[in-house]
NUKOL-961768 format. One record per residue (C-alpha): residue in one letter; residue number from 1; x, y, z; chain. Coordinates in Angstrom, 3 decimals. Layout:
BEGIN
KEZA:code:pos:x:y:z:unit
KEZA:a:NUM:X:Y:Z:A .
...
//
This chain:
BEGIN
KEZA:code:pos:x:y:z:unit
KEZA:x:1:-3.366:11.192:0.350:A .
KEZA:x:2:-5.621:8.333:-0.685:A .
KEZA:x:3:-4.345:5.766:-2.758:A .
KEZA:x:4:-6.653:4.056:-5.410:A .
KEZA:x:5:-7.105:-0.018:-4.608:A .
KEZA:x:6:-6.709:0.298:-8.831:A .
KEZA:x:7:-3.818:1.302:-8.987:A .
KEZA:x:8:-2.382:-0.679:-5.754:A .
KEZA:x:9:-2.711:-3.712:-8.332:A .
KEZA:x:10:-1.271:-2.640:-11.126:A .
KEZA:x:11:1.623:-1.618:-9.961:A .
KEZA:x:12:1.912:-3.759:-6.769:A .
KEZA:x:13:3.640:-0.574:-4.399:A .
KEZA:x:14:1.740:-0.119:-0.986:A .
KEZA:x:15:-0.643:-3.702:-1.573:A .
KEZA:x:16:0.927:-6.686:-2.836:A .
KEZA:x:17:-2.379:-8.872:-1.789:A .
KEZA:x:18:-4.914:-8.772:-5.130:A .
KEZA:x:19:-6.507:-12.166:-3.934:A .
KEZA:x:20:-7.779:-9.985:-0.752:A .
KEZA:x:21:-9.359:-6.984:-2.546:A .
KEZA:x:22:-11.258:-9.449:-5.387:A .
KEZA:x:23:-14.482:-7.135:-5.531:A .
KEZA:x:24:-12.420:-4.340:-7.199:A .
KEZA:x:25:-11.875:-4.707:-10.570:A .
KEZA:x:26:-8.689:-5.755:-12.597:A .
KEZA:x:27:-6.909:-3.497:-15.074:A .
KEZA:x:28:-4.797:-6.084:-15.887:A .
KEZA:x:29:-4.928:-9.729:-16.492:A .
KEZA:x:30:-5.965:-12.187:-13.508:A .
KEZA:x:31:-4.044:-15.214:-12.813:A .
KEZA:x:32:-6.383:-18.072:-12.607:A .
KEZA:x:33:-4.133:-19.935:-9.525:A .
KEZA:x:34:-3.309:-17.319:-7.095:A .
KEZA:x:35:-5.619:-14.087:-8.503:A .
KEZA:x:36:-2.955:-11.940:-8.837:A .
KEZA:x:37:-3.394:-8.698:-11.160:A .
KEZA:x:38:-0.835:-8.913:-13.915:A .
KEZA:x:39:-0.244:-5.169:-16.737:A .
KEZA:x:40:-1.384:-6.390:-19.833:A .
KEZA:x:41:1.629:-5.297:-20.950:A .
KEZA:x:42:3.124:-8.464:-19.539:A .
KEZA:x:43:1.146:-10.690:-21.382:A .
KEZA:x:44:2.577:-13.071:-24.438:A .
KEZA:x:45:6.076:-11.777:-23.218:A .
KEZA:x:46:7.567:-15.564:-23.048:A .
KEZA:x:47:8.340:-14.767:-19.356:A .
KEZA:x:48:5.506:-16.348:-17.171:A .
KEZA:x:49:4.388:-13.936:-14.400:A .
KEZA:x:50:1.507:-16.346:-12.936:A .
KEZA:x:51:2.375:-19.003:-11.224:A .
KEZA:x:52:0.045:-21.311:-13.734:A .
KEZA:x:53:1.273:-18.937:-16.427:A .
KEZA:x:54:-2.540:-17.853:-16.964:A .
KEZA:x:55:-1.360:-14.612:-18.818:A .
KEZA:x:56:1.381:-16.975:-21.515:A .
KEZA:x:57:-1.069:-19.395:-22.201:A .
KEZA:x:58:-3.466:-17.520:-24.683:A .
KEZA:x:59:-0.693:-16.293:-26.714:A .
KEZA:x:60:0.578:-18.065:-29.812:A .
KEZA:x:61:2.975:-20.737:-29.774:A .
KEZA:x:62:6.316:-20.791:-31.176:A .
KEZA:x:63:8.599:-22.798:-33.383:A .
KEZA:x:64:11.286:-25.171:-32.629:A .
KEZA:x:65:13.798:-24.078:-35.754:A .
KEZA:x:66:16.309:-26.927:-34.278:A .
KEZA:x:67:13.353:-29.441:-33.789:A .
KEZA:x:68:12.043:-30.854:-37.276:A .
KEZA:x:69:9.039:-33.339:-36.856:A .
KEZA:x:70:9.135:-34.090:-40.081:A .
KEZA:x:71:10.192:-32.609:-43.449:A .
KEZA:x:72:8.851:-28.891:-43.462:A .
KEZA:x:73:7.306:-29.327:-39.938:A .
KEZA:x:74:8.903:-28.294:-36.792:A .
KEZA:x:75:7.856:-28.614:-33.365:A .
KEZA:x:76:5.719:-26.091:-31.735:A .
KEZA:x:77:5.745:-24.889:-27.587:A .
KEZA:x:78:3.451:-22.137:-26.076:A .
KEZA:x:79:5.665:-19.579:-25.223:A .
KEZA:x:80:5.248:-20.432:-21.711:A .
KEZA:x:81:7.216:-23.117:-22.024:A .
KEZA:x:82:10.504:-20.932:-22.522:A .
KEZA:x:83:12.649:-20.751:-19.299:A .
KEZA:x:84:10.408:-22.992:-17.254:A .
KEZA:x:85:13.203:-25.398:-16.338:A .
KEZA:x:86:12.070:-27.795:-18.914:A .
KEZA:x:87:14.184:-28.622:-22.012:A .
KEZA:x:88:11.357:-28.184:-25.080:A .
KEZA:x:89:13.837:-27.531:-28.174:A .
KEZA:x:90:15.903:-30.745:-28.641:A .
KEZA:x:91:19.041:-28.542:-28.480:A .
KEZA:x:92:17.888:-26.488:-25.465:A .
KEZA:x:93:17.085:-23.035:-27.333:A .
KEZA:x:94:14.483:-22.469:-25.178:A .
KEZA:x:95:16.475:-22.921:-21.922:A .
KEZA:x:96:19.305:-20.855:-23.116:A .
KEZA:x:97:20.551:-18.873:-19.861:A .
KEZA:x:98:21.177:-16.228:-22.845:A .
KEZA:x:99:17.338:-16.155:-23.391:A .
KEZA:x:100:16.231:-16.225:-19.998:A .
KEZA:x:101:18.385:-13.849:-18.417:A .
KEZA:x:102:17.496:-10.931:-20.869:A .
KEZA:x:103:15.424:-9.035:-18.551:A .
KEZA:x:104:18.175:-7.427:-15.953:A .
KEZA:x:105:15.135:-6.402:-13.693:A .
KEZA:x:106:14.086:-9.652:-13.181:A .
KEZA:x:107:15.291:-12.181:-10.374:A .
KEZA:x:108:16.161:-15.710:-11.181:A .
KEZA:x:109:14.073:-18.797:-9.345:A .
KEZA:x:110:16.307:-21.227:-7.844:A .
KEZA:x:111:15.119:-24.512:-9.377:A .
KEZA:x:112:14.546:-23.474:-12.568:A .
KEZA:x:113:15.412:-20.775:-15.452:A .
KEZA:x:114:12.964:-19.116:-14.922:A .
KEZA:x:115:13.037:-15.177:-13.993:A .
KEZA:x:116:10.628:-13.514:-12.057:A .
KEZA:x:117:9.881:-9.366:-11.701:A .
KEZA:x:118:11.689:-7.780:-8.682:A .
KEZA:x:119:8.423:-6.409:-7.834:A .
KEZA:x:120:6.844:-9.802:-7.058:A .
KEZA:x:121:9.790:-10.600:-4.640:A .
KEZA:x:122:7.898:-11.440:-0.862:A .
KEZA:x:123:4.474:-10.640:-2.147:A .
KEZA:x:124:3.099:-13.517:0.244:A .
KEZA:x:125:2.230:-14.978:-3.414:A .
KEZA:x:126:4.821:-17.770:-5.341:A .
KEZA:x:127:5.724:-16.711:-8.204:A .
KEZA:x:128:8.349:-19.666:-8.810:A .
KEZA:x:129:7.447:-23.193:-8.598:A .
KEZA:x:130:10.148:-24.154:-5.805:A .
KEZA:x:131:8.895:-20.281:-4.213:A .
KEZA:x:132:12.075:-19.560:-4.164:A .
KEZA:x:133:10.971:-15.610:-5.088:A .
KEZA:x:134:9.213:-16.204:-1.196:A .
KEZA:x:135:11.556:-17.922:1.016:A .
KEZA:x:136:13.467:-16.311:3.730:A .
KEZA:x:137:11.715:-12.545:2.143:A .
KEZA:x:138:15.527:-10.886:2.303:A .
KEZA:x:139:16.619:-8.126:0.083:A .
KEZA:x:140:18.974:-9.071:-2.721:A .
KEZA:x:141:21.777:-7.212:-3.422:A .
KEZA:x:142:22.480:-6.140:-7.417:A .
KEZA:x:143:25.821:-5.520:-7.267:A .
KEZA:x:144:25.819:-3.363:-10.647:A .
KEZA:x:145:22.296:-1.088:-9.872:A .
KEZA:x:146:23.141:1.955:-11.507:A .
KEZA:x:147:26.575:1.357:-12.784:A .
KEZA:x:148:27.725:1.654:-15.862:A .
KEZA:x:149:31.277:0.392:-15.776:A .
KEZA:x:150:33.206:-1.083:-13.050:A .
KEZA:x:151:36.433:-1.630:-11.420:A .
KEZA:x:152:36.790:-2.379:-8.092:A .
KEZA:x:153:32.508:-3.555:-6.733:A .
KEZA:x:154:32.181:-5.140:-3.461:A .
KEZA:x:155:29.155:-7.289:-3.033:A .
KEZA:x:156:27.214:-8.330:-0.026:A .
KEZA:x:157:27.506:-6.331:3.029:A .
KEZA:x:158:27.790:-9.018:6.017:A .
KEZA:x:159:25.082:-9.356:7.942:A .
KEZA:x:160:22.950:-7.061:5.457:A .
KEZA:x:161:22.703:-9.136:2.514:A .
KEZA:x:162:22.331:-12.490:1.981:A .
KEZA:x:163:22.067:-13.324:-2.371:A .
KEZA:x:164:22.626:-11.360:-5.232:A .
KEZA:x:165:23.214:-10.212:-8.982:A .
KEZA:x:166:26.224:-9.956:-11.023:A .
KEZA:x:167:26.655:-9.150:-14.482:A .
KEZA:x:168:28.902:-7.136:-17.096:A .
KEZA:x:169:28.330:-3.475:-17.889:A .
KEZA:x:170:25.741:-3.332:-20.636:A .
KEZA:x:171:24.666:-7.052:-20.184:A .
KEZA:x:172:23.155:-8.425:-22.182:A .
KEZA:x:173:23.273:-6.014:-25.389:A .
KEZA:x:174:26.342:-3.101:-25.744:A .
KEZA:x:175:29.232:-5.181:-23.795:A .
KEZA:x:176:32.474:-2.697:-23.475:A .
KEZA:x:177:35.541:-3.086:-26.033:A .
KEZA:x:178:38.175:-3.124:-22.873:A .
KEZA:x:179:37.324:-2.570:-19.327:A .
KEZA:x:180:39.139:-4.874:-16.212:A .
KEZA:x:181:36.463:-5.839:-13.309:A .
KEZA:x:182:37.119:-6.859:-10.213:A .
KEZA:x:183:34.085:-7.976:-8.340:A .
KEZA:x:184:34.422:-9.060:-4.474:A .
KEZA:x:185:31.453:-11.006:-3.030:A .
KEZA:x:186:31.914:-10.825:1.008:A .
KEZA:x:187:29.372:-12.630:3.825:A .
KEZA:x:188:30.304:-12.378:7.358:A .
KEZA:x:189:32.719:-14.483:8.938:A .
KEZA:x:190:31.700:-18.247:9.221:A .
KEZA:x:191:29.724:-18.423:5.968:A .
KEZA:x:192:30.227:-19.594:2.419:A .
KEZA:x:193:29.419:-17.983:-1.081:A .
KEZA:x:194:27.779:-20.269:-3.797:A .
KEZA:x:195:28.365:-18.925:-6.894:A .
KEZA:x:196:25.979:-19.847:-10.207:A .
KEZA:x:197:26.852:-18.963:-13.382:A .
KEZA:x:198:24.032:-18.027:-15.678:A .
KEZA:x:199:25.253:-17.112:-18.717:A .
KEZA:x:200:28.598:-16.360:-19.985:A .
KEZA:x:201:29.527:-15.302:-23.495:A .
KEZA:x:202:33.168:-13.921:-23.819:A .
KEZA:x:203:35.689:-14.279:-26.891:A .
KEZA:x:204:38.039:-16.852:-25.813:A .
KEZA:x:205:40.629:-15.301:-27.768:A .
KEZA:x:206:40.911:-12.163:-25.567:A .
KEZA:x:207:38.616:-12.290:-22.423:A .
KEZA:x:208:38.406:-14.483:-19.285:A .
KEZA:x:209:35.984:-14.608:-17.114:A .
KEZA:x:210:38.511:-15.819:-13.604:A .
KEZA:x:211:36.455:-17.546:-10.036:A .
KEZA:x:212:38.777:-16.770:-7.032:A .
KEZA:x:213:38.623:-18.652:-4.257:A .
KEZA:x:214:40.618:-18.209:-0.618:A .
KEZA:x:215:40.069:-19.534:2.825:A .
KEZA:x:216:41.538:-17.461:6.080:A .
KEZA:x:217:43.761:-14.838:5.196:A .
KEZA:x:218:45.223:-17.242:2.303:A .
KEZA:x:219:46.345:-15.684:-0.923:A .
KEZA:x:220:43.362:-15.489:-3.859:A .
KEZA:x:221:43.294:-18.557:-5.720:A .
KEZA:x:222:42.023:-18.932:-9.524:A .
KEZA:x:223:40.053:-22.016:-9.260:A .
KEZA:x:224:38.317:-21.711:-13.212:A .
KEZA:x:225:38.836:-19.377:-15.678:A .
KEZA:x:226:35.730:-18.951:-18.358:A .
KEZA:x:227:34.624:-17.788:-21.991:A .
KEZA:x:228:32.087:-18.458:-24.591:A .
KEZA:x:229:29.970:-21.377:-24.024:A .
KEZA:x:230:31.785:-22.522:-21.483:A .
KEZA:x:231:30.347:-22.695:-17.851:A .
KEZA:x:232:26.732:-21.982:-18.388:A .
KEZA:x:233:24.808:-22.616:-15.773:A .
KEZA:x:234:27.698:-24.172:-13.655:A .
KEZA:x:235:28.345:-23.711:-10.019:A .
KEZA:x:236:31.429:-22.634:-7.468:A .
KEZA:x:237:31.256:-23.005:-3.685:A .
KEZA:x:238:33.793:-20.966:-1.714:A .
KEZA:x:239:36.053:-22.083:0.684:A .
KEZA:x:240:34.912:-19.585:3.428:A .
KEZA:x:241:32.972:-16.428:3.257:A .
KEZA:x:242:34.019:-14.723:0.094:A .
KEZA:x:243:34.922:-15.052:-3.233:A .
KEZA:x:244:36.267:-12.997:-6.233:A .
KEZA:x:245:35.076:-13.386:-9.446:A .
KEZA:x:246:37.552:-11.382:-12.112:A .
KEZA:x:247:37.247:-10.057:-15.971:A .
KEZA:x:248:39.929:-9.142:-17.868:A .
KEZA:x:249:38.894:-7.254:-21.228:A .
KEZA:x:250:41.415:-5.603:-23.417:A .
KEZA:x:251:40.750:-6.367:-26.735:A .
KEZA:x:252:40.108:-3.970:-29.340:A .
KEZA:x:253:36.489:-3.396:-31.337:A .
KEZA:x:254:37.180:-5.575:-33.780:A .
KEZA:x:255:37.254:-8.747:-31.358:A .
KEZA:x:256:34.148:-8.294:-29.666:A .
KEZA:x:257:31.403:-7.859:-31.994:A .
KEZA:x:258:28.188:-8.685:-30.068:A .
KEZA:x:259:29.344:-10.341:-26.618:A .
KEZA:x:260:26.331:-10.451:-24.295:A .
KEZA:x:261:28.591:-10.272:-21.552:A .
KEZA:x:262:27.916:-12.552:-18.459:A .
KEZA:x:263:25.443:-12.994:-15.781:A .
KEZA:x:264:25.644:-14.689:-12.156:A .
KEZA:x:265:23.910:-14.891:-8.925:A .
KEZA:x:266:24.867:-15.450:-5.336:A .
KEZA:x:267:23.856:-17.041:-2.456:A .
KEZA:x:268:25.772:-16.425:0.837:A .
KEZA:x:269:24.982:-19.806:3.382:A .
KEZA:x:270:26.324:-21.094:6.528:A .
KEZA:x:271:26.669:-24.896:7.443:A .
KEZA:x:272:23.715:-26.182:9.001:A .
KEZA:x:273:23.901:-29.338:11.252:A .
KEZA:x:274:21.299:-32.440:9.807:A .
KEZA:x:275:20.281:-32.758:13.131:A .
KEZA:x:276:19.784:-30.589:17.005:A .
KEZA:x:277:23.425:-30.338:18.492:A .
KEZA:x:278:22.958:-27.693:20.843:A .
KEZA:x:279:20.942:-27.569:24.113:A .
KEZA:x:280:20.298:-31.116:24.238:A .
KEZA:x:281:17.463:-32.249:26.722:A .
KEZA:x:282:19.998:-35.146:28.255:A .
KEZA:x:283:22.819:-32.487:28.807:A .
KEZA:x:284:20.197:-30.677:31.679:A .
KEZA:x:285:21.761:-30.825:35.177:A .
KEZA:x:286:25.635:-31.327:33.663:A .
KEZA:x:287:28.431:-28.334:33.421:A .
KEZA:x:288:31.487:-27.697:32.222:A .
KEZA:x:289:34.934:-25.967:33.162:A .
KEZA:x:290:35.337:-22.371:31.690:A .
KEZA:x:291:35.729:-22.047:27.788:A .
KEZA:x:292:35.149:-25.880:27.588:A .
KEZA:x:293:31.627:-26.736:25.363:A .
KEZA:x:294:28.947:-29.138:26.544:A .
KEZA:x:295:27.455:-32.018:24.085:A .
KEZA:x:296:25.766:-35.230:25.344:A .
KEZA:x:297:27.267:-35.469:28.954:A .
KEZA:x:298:31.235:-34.560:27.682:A .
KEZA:x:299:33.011:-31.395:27.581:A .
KEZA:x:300:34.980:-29.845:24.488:A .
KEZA:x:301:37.806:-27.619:23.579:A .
KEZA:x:302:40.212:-26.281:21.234:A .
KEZA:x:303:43.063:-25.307:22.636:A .
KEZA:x:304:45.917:-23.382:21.503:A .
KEZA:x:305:49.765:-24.096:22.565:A .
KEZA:x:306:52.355:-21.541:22.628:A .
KEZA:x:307:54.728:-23.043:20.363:A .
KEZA:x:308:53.897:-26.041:18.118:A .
KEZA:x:309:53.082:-29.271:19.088:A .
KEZA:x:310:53.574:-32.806:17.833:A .
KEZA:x:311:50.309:-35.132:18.217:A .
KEZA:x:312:52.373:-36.870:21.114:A .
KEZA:x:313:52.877:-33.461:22.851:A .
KEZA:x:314:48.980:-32.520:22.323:A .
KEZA:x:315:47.869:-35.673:24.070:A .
KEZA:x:316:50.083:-35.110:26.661:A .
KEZA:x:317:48.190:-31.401:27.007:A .
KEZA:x:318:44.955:-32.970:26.828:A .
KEZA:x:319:45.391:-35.580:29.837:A .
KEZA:x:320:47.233:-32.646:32.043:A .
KEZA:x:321:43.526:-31.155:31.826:A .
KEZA:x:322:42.396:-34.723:32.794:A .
KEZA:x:323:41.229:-34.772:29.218:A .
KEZA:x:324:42.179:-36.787:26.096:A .
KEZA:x:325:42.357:-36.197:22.638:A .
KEZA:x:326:38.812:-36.183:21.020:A .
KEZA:x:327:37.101:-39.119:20.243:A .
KEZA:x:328:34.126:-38.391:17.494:A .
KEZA:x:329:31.340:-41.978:17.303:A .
KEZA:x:330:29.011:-40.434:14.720:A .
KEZA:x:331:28.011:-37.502:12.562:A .
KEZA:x:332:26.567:-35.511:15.578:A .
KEZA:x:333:29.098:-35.395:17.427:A .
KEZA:x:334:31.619:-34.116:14.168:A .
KEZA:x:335:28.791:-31.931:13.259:A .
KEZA:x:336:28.635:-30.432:16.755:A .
KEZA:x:337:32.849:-30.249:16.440:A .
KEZA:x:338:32.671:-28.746:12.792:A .
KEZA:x:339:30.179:-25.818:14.186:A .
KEZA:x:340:33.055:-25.924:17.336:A .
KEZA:x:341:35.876:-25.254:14.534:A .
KEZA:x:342:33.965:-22.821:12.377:A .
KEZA:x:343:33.694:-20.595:15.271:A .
KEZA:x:344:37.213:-20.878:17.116:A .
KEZA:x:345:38.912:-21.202:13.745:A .
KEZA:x:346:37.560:-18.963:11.150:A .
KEZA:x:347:35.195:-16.321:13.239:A .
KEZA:x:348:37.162:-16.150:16.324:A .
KEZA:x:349:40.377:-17.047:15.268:A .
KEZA:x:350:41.752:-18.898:18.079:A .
KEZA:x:351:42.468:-22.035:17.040:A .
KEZA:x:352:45.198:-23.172:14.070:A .
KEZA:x:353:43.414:-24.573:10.523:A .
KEZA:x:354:44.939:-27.974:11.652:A .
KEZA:x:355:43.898:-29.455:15.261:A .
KEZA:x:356:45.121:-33.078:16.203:A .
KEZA:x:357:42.212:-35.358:17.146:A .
KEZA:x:358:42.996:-38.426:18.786:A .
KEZA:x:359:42.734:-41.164:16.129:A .
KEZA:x:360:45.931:-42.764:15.322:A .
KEZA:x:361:47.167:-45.928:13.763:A .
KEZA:x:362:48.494:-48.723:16.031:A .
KEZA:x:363:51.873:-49.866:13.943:A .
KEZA:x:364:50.636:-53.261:13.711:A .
KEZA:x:365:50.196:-53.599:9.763:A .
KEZA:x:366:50.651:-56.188:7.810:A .
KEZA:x:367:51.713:-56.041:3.757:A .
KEZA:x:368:48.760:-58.287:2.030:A .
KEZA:x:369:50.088:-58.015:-1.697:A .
KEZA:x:370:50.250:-54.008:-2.733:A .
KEZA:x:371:47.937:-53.265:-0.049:A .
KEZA:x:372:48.531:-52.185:3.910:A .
KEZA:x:373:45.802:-52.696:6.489:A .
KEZA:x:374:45.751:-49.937:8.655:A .
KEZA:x:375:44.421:-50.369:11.941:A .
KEZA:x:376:43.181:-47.080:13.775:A .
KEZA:x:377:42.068:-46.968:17.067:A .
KEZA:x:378:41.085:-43.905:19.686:A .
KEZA:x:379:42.962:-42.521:22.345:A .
KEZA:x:380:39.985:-42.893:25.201:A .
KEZA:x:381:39.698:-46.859:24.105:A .
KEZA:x:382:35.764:-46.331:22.752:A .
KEZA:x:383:35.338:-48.764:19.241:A .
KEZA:x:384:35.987:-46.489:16.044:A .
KEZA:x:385:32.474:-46.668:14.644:A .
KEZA:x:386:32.868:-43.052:12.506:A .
KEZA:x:387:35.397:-41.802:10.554:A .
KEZA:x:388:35.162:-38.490:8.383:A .
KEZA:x:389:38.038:-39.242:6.063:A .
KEZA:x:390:38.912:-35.997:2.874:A .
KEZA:x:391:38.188:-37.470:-0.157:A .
KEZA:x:392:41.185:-36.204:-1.924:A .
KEZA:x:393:44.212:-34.882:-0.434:A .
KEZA:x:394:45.171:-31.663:-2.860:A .
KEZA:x:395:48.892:-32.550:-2.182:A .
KEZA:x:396:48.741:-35.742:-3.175:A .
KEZA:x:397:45.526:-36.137:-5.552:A .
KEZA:x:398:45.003:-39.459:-3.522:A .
KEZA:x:399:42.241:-40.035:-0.785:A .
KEZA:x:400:42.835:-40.131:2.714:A .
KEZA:x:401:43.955:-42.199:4.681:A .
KEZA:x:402:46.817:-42.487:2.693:A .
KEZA:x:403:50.145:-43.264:4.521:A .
KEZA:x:404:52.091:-40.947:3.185:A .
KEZA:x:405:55.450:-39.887:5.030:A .
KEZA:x:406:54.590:-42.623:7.135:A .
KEZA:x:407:51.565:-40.948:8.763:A .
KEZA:x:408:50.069:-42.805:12.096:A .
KEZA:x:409:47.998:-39.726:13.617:A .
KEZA:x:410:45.069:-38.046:12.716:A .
KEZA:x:411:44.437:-34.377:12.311:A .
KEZA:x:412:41.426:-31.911:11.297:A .
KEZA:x:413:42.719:-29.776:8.528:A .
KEZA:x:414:39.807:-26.898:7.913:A .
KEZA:x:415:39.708:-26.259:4.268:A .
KEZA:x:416:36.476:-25.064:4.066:A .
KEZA:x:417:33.563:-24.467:6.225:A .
KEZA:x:418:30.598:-26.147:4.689:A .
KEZA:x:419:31.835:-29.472:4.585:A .
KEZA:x:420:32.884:-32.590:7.735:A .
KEZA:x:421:34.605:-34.244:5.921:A .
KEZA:x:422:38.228:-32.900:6.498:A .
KEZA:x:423:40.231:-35.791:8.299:A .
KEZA:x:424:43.993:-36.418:7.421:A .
KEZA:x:425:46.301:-38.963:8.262:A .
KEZA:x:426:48.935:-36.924:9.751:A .
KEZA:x:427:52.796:-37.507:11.471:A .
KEZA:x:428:53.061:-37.980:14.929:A .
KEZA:x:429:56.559:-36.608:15.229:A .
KEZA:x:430:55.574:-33.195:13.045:A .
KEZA:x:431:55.013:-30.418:14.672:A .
KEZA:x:432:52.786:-28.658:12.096:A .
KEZA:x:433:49.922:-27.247:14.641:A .
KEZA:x:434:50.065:-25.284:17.482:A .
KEZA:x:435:46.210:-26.388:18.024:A .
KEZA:x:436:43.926:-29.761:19.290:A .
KEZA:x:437:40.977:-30.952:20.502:A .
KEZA:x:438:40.390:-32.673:23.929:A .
KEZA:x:439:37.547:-34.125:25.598:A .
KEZA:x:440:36.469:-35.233:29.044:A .
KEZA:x:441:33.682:-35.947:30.969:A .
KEZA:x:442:31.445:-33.267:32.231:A .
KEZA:x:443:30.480:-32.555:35.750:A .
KEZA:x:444:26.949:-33.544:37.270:A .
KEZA:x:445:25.298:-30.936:39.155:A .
KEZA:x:446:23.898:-32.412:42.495:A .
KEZA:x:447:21.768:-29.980:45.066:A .
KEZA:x:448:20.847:-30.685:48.176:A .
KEZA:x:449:18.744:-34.142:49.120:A .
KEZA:x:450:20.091:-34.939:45.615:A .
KEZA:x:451:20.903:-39.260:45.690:A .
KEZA:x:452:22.374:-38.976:42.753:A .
//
């Protein structure tokens, strides 16, 4: 059955493209920019649909209440200006996540507060000004599409879904008087969930909003509990690849009046190197021993004792393989290890959290005032030009290196797989691991009539 071109623009179902079919008329308003057909009944709605906001511009502006010019006289913005990113209203009204987030069918831009319609998702047309509504073109998953209470939700199927939606039952107008939720975001192994809060507006007195957080099979942690006003617009990266977020609401009718609720996206990432690591052109014509992994002429691996190990026992290991403990000179080579760990670690699972490396600290200090000099050096004898040091050590609350229990070795402790920077000052005599990292030379491949 044929399918009017009118109708294809109005409602936007079998061709997205209006720019391409400009001889047929418009039922709907035009945006001047990119020529897309907007319903009329989207104009003056305070939520731009054009990219220039073509269809928000001709409506009548609106009143600042909070911003008074003078006595009697308040500020005025076009409507377009609400939830464009931009603070208008000197106390924000018009950026209120509350505000922008009314419209449940809507998906939020990245950059800004702005919300865009579902149907404009991957048109081949921005919609947002960072085109976030555009990039990557994957399907979103809303985690509460035709629910109407909740208990236990699981969001993101791994390797399906990639970002999603979030919010209470009812959101934003008839939140429930009591109801527990327990929602479980979950990406697929080697990935992390970034969690943004968009609006949250929950009696203190009797609801919290919890952010659970775990890495490995670890026990769920509680890293923030929210409520009213609190956490808008704020922003929780897991550990690994998923994350909990909790609400616990038991209080009776008279306690809740009219609680929007809360609202939150997703975004489920994995760590991306800033530069290439793999397949390097210098690394042509060199090999490496089985399960052992090439990078710039040297060979790489994680291995796994029986029992545990102490960091002089590992070293040992690593130079019965003709090996030593790895060296890392600069952030490609730890970004080529962290992608290493992420996969033996947390997707594969063959490799410990903790793997010694082999920095370590050569005795020789010397007490100037309150402060020792530390003096590391590596195993294989190359200058220490790189270090990756934590910036806090959870156990401690003090940045690493920091000497505690007389620590001369260095270990990798994974905590998290979007970040490097996971070095610890470790003891040598400890056997806390029953994992390291060695590193040797790799293997030229000569041929025949070869010189070299």
């Amino acid at each position: 059955m044929a399918t009017s071109v009118e109708s294809v623009l109005v409602h936007g179902d079998v061709y997205p493209y209006a720019r391409e079919v400009e001889a047929v008329r418009c039922l709907g308003r035009t945006c001047e920019e990119t020529h897309k057909c907007i319903p009329f009944l989207n104009d003056c709605d305070g939520i731009p649909d054009c990219l220039d906001c073509t269809e928000e511009k001709r409506c009548v502006s609106a009143v600042c209440k909070d911003t008074m010019l003078e006595f009697g006289i308040y500020k005025e913005i076009s409507i377009a200006q609400y939830c464009d990113g931009e603070v208008d209203c000197r106390t924000g009204v018009d950026e209120s996540p509350g505000r922008c987030a009314m419209f449940t069918n809507r998906f939020p831009c990245i950059r800004s507060n702005r919300f865009v319609s579902r149907n404009n998702l991957c048109d081949g047309i921005p919609d947002c000004e960072d085109a976030s509504d555009e990039d990557a073109c994957i399907v979103c998953d809303d985690c509460m599409a035709r629910k109407t209470s909740c208990g236990y939700v699981r969001c993101g199927i791994p390797d399906q879904y990639r970002c999603g939606l979030i919010y209470s039952p009812g959101y934003p107008t008839a939140f429930p008087s009591s109801v527990i939720c327990l929602w479980t975001i979950d990406g697929p192994r080697g990935s992390y969930v970034t969690l943004l809060l968009l609006d949250v507006d929950l009696p203190c007195t009797s609801r919290v909003l919890q952010v659970r957080d775990r890495f490995l099979t670890v026990g769920w942690n509680t890293i923030h509990g929210l409520c009213r006003g609190e956490g808008e617009q704020k922003r929780y990266v897991s550990s690994s690849n998923d994350m909990q977020l909790a609400m616990l609401a038991t209080s009776h009718n008279a306690d809740f009046g009219d609680s929007r609720g809360f609202m939150a996206t997703f975004n489920v990432s994995t760590f991306i190197p800033s530069r290439q690591v793999q397949n390097l052109p210098d690394d042509a014509g060199f090999i490496c021993p089985c399960g052992w992994r090439l990078f710039r002429r040297n060979c790489y691996l994680t291995s796994r004792h029986h029992v545990p190990v102490n960091w002089e026992e590992s070293d040992a290991k690593c130079r019965e393989f003709g090996a030593n403990l790895t060296s890392i000179a600069d952030q490609a080579e730890m970004e080529f290890l962290h992608l290493l760990l992420v996969t033996n670690v947390v997707v594969k699972r063959i490799a410990d959290p903790m793997l010694f490396i082999g920095l370590y600290d050569t005795y020789h200090e010397r007490q100037t005032g309150r402060h020792m000099d530390r003096n590391f050096v590596w195993t294989d004898g190359i200058p220490v030009t790189y270090t990756d040091w934590s910036p806090m050590d959870v156990r401690t609350w003090f940045p690493q290196p920091d000497g505690a229990k007389i620590n001369f070795c260095v270990a990798i402790v994974m905590k998290n797989v979007w970040g490097t920077d996971q070095w610890y000052d470790v003891a040598c005599d400890d056997r806390a691991t029953r994992s390291f990292i060695c590193k040797r030379a790799a293997r030229r491949v000569t041929r025949p009539g070869d010189n070299g």
